[in-house]
N, C-alpha and C positions, 0 to 999 in steps of 0.2 A: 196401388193395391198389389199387394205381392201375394195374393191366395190362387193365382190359376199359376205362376211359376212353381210355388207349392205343391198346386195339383197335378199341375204334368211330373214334376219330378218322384212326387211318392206314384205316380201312377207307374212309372218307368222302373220303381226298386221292386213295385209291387209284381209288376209283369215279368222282373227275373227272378222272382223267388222261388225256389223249386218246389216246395210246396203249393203252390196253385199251382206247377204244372203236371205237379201227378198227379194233382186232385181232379186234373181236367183229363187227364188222357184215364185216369181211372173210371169215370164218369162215362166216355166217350164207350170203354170198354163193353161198361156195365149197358149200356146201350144195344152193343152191338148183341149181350150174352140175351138181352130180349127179344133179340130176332129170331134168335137162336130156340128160345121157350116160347115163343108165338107161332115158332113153327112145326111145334109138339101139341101147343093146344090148338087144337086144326079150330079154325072161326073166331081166334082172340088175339091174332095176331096184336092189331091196332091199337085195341086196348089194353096190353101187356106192354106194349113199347110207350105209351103216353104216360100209365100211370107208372111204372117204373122209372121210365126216362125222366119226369118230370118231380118224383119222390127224390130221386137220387141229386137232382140239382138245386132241391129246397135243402136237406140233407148236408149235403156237402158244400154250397153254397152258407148254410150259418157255420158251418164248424173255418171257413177261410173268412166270414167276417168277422167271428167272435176274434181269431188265433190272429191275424193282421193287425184286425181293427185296436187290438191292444196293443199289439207292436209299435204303433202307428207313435205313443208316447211314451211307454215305455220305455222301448229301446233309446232312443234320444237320452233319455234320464239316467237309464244305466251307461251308457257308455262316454256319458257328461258331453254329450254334441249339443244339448239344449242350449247350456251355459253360451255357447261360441253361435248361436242361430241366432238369441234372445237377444246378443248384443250387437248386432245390425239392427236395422231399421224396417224391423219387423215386429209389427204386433201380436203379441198374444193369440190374438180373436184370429189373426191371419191366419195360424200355425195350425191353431187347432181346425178352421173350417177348410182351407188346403189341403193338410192331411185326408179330414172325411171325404172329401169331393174328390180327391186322386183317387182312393181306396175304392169309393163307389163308382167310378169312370172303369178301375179295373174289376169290380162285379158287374158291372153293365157290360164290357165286351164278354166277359168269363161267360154272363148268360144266351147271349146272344151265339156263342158258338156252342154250345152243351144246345141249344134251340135248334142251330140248324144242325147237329147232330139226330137229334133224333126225328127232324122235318126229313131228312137222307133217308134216316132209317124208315120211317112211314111209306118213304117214296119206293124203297124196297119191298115192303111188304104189299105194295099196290095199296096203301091208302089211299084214299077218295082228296082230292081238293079243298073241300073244306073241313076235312077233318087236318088237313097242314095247316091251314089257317086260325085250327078254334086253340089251338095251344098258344097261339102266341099273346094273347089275353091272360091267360093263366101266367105265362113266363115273366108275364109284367108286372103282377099280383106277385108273383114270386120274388121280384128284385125290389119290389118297395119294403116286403117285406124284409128281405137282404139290408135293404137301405137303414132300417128300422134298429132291425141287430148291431149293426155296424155302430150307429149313433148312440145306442146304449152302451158300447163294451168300450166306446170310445169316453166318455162318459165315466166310466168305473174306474178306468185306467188313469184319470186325472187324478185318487186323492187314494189308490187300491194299490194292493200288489199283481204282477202280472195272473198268478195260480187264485187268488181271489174275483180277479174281476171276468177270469173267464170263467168261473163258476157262478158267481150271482148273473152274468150275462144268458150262462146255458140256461139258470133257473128259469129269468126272465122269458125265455125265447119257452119252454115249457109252458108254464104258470100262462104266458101268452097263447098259446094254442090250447090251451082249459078254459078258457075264459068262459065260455059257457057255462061249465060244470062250477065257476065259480060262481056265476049270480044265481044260478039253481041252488048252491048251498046258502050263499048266503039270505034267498028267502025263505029255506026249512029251516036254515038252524034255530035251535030252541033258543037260544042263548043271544040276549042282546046285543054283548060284548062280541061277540064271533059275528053276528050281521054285521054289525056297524064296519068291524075290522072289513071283514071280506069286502062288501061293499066298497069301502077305500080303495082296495087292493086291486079290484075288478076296474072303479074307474083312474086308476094310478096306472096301470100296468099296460101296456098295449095288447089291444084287442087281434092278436094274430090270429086268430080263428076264421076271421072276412078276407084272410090271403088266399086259403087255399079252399081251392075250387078246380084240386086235381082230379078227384072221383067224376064230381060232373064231366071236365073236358073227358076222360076216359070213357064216357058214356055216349060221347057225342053231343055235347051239350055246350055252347059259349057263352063265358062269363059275361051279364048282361053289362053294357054301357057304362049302365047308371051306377050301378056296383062297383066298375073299374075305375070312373072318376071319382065316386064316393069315395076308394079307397086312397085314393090318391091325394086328395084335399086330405084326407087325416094324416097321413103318413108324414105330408108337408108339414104342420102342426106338429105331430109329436113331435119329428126330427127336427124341427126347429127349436121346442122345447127343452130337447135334451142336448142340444148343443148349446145352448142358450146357458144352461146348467152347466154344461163342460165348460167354457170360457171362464163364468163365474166362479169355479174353487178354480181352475189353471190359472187364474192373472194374481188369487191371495197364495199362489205358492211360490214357497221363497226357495231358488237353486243356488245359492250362493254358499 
């Protein structure tokens, strides 16, 4: 099995790439400048640092999974490194599930210090103990969803051009956080053709709407159990779905 050499090494390209590192010290920033406005709005401190801190790492955590996560094949194809990978003794299925599993090893550490950035910042602001603790539920909801992006733009990048698939990937990640507003259309529309569509589209499209649950943590509130494992068994499924998809057109393309 050559997919965890895969994945430690795209984890390693990914960990030097200077874009995730201003994306994180940008973030880390944006953190701090809420200490900063928590401490203008005299009694919001807490909730100014959770729901900024944690907007900004949903935020900027899709825009390095969408922008990676395509890299992740792309680039290999533009620079004809696939031709010279494909021809060791390496499968397909490896490249591509390596790839995703390094990429998200590097949004799993990415989250985890953007988390205890703004767990510091709470500690500065004298937040309470368990409000350090109700984020990091949310932060996990956060990188499934990460996880989710990731698998879809990885996805797009198999049979798309790079400027295409980070744009059906944004829509996705949108269209995804609507999902509500899409099955409410599709039970008023007048129109049989526009339910039926929508409806498809609603259950086609991942439900990113059950990620976030950063208003509640900001209110003092923990994303309940059953919720996070619920989210978590889907997340498994899609992403395995759309990887499942990524393999399948990546083994009918011809590099030669």
């Amino acid at each position: 099995m050559k997919i965890i050499p895969i994945a430690l090494n795209t984890f390693r390209e990914s960990a030097r790439d200077r874009v995730l590192y201003n994306t994180v010290l940008f973030v880390i920033l944006l953190i701090i400048a809420s200490v900063v406005m928590g401490r203008i709005a005299v009694g919001q401190e807490v909730k100014i640092i959770i729901d900024l801190g944690l907007s900004a790492m949903t935020i900027f955590g899709v825009l390095i999974s969408i922008f990676l996560g395509i890299g992740l094949v792309s680039k290999e194809i533009e620079n004809g490194a696939i031709a010279n990978i494909l021809s060791k003794p390496v499968r397909r299925s490896e490249f591509i599930l390596g790839k995703y599993f390094g990429l998200c090893l590097t949004l799993l550490v990415n989250s985890a210090v953007m988390a205890a950035a703004i767990t510091l910042a709470l500690f500065y602001a004298r937040g309470g103990a368990a409000q350090m603790l109700n984020i990091w539920p949310s932060v996990w909801l956060i990188f499934l969803e990460l996880a989710i992006i990731t698998a879809v733009a990885l996805l797009f990048s198999c049979f798309s051009s790079p400027a295409l698939s980070a744009l059906f990937a944004l829509l996705i990640f949108l269209i995804g956080r609507w999902s509500p507003d899409l099955k409410l259309f599709a039970e008023t529309s007048g129109s049989a053709i526009t339910r039926t569509a929508s409806r498809a589209l609603y259950h086609l499209l991942p439900n990113l709407a059950n990620f976030n649950y950063i208003n509640e943590t900001a209110h003092g509130e923990t994303a309940p159990w059953r919720m996070v494992a619920g989210n978590t068994v889907y997340s498994v499924f899609y992403v395995a779905a759309a990887l499942a998809a990524a393999v399948l057109i990546f083994n009918r393309r011809n590099f030669k």
